[in-house]
N, C-alpha and C positions, 0 to 999 in steps of 0.2 A: 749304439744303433737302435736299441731298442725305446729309448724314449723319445727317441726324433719321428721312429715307426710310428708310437703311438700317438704323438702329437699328430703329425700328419694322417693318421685313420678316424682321430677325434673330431680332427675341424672339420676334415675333409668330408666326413659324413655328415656333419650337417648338413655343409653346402648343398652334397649330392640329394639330400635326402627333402629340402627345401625345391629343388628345381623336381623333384620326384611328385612332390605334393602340386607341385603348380601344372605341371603336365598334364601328371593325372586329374587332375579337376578337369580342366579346358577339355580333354577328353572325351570324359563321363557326361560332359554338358554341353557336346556336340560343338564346342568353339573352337576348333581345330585350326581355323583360320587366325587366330590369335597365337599359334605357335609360334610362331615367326618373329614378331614383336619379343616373344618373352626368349626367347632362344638367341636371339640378338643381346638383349639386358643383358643374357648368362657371359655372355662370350666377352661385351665390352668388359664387364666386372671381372672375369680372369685375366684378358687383358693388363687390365691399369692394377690387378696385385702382381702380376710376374713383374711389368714395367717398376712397382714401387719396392718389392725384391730382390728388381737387378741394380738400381740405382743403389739400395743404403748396401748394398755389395761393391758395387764398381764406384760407387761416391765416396765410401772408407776408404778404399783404397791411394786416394791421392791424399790422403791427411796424413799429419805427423802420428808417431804412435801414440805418445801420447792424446791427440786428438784423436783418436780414432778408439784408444781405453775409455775416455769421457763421452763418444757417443753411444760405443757399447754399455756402457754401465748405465745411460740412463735411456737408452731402449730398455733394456733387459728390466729393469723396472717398470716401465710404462707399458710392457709388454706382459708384463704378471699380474700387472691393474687389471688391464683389460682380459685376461684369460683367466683370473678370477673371478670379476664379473659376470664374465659369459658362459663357466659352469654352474653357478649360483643360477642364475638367468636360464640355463636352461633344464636344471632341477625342476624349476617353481615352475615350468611354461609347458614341459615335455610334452603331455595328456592333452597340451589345448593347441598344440602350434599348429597344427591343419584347421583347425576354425578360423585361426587369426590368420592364418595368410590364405585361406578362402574368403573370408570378407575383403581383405587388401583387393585379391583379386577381383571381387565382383565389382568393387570400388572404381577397378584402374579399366574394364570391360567399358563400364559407362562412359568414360572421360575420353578414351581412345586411343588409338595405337599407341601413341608419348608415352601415355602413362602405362602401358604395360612396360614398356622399354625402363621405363624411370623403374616400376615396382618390382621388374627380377632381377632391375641393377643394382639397388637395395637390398632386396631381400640377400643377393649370392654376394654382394660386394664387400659387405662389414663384414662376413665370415670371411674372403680371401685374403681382407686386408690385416686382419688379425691373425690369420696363418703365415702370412706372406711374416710376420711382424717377428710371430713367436718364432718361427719354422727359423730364422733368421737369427735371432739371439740364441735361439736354443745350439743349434749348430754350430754357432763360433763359442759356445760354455763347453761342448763335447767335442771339439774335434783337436784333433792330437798331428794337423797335417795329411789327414788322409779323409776318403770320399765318402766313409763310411756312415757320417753323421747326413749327407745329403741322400745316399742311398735309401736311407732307413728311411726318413722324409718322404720319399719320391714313392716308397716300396708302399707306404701308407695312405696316401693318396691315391694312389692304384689303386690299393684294395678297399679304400674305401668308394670309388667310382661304383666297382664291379659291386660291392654292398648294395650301395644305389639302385643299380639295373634291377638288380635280384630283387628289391623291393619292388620296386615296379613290377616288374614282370608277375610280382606276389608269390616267388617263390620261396622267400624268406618270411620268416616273421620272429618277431623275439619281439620279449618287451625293451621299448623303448625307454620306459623311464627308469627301468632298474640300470639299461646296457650305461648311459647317461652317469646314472648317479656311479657306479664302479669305478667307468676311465673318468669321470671329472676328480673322482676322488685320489686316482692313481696319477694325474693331469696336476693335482693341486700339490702333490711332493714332487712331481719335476720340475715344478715352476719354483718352487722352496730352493733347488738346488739353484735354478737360473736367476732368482732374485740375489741370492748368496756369491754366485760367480758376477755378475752386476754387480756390487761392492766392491767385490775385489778387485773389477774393470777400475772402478773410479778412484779404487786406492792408488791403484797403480799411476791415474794421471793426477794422484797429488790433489784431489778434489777431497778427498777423506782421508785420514791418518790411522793408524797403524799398520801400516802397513808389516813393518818388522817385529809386531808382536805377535806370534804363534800363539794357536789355542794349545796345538800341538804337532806335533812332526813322528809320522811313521813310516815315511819312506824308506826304510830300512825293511821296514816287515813287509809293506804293502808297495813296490814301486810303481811307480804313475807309470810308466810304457809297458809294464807287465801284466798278464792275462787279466790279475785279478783286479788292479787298479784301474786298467782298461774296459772294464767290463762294469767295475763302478762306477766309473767315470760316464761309461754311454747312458745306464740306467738311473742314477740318483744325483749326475754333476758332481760325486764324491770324490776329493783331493784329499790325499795325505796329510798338506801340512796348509790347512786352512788358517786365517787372523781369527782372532779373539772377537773381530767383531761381525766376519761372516758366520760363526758359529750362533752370534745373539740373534742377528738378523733369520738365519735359518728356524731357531725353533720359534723364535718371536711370532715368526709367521705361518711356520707348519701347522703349532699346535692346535692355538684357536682358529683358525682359516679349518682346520680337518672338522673341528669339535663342533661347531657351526653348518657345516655341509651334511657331516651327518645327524643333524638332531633332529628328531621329531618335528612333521611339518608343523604340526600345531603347537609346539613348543614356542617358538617363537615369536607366532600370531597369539601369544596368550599376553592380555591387555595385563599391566604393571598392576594394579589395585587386585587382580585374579590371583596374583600371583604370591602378595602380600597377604594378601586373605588365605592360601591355602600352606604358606609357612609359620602364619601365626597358630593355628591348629596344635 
């Protein structure tokens, strides 16, 4: 439960915290009559991700299982692209996202009602469709038959609403680009887990092989229905007796994905000839 929580408190605060800044401006700069338009954007954009939610839920359902192993594994991939990107993405942007979406805005002010509609259906829409995506893979990597992986979701989303308010209302404050860079980095080993159970989806439909070679099997010590297996399983998509080639795929992707997010911002921005000059030393 716990990492479907924190997926859904992750996205979800963007979103919230996106329509916080838009409010808030139109506010502070007496366009109140612009509410409207942008508060419409918000609603169609939740909208069309529950709608794109319930369909790859109720659209799985009429597939064979093997077809339905081959959409999950390569969601759950496409879904780790994209929730990669968008911690990286929102690392490097934290400190400036209210200037850029006060320009968007004073952009879409000009052009008229459309375009506020168009610019908070944007701004909130690619965060719901990438919650709706993760929230989705994530839960069928963690769920064992019960609601508990949806609960955690639903329970994070809530609170990240009520985060929202609080912000606005400016009863909260914290930093934002430390809170960011922690859950993106707590975000980037659950998605490790979900990119790992996506393999093992596609093994299963016969799209990738090994399936019958274990890295290792401890279901004996650790049983998957039991407290502790259950408990690793909500937090890290941790399985007893994972293949040889989710175990590659998992650190393939943990280790440099982690080693990267947390490196010095200016490590990176440092031009190649800077860098050969200060090893040659």
């Amino acid at each position: 439960m716990f990492a479907n929580y924190l997926i859904g408190l992750r996205e979800g605060l963007e979103a919230s915290l996106i329509v916080c800044i838009l409010v808030a401006y139109l506010v502070k700069t007496d366009r109140r009559d612009a509410l409207k338009p942008v508060w419409l954007g918000v609603g169609v954009a939740v909208a069309v991700a529950l709608a794109f939610g319930a369909g790859l839920e109720f659209g799985s359902q009429e597939m064979t299982f093997k077809a339905q192993e081959a959409l999950g594994g390569s969601l759950s991939i496409v879904a780790v692209g994209l929730v990669t990107w968008m911690v990286f993405w929102m690392r490097r942007t934290a400190r400036h996202l209210k200037t850029e979406l006060h320009g968007k805005l004073d952009t879409a002010l000009r052009m008229g009602t459309a375009a506020l509609v168009v610019t908070a259906f944007l701004a909130v829409g690619r965060e719901g469709l990438e919650t709706s995506l993760f929230v989705w893979t994530a839960v069928h990597a963690t769920s064992n038959g019960t609601t508990e992986p949806v609960i955690g979701a639903l329970l994070g989303l809530a609170t990240a609403v009520v985060l929202g308010w609080l912000f606005y209302r400016g009863a909260l404050r914290i930093n934002l680009a430390k809170f960011f860079t922690w859950t993106g980095g707590m975000l980037v080993v659950v998605a490790a887990g979900v990119l790992a159970y996506g393999v093992h989806d596609l093994q299963e439909a016969d799209f990738v092989g090994g399936l019958n070679n274990l890295a290792f099997d401890i279901s004996s010590t650790i049983a998957p229905d039991g407290w502790l297996g259950t408990l690793l399983k909500g937090v890290f998509n941790f399985q007893p007796d994972p293949t040889v080639l989710q175990v590659v795929v998992w650190f393939v992707y943990l280790v440099p994905t982690l080693a990267l997010f947390f490196a010095p911002a200016g490590l990176l921005s440092r031009r190649p000839d800077a860098v050969r000059a200060s090893s040659s030393r």
